[in-house]
C-alpha positions in Angstrom: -13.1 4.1 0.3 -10.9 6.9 -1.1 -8.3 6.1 1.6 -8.0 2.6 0.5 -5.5 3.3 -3.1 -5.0 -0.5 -2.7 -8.8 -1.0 -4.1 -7.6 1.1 -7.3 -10.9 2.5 -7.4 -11.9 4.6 -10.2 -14.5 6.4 -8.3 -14.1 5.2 -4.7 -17.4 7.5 -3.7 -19.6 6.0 -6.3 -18.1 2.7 -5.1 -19.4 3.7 -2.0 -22.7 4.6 -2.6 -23.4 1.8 -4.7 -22.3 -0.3 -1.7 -24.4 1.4 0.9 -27.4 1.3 -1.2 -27.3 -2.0 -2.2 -27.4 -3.0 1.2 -30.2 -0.9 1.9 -32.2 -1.9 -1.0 -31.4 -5.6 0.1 -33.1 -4.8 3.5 -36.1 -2.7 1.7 -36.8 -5.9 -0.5 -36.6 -8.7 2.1 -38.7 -6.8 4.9 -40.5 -4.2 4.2 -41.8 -5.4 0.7 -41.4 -8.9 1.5 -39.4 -10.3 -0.5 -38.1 -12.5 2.1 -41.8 -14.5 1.3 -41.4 -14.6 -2.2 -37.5 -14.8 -3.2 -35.5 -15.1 -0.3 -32.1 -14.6 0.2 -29.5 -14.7 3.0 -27.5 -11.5 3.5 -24.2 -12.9 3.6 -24.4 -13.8 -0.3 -25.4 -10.2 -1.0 -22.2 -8.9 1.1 -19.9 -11.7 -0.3 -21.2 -10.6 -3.5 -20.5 -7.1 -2.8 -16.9 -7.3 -1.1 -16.2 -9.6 -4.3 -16.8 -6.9 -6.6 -14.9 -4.3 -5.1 -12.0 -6.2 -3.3 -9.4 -7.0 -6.2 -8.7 -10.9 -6.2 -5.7 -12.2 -4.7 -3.2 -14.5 -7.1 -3.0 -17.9 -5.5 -0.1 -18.5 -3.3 2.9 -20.7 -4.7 2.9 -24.2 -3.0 
């Protein structure tokens, strides 16, 4: 992510860290400890979610 200056990342490796294991803890939750019984979720609001937080948001276009 440091390659990316468009993100203006303050710490692009603890960005991407924080990405990766949130991903994996997603998985951990929802299969292993099944959490996909008890609370579940689909995995494209966790990466929506994600990509939302670290993508900066675009200004609407001018009609």
């Amino acid at each position: 992510m440091a390659s990316r200056t468009e993100l203006q990342l303050s710490d692009p490796e603890a960005t991407a860290r924080t990405f990766g294991g949130t991903l994996i803890y997603f998985v951990i939750l929802q299969r292993v400890l099944g959490g996909a019984e008890v609370m579940p979720m689909e995995s494209d609001r966790i990466v929506t979610t994600l990509v939302n937080l670290v993508v900066p948001p675009h200004p609407p276009s001018p009609l």
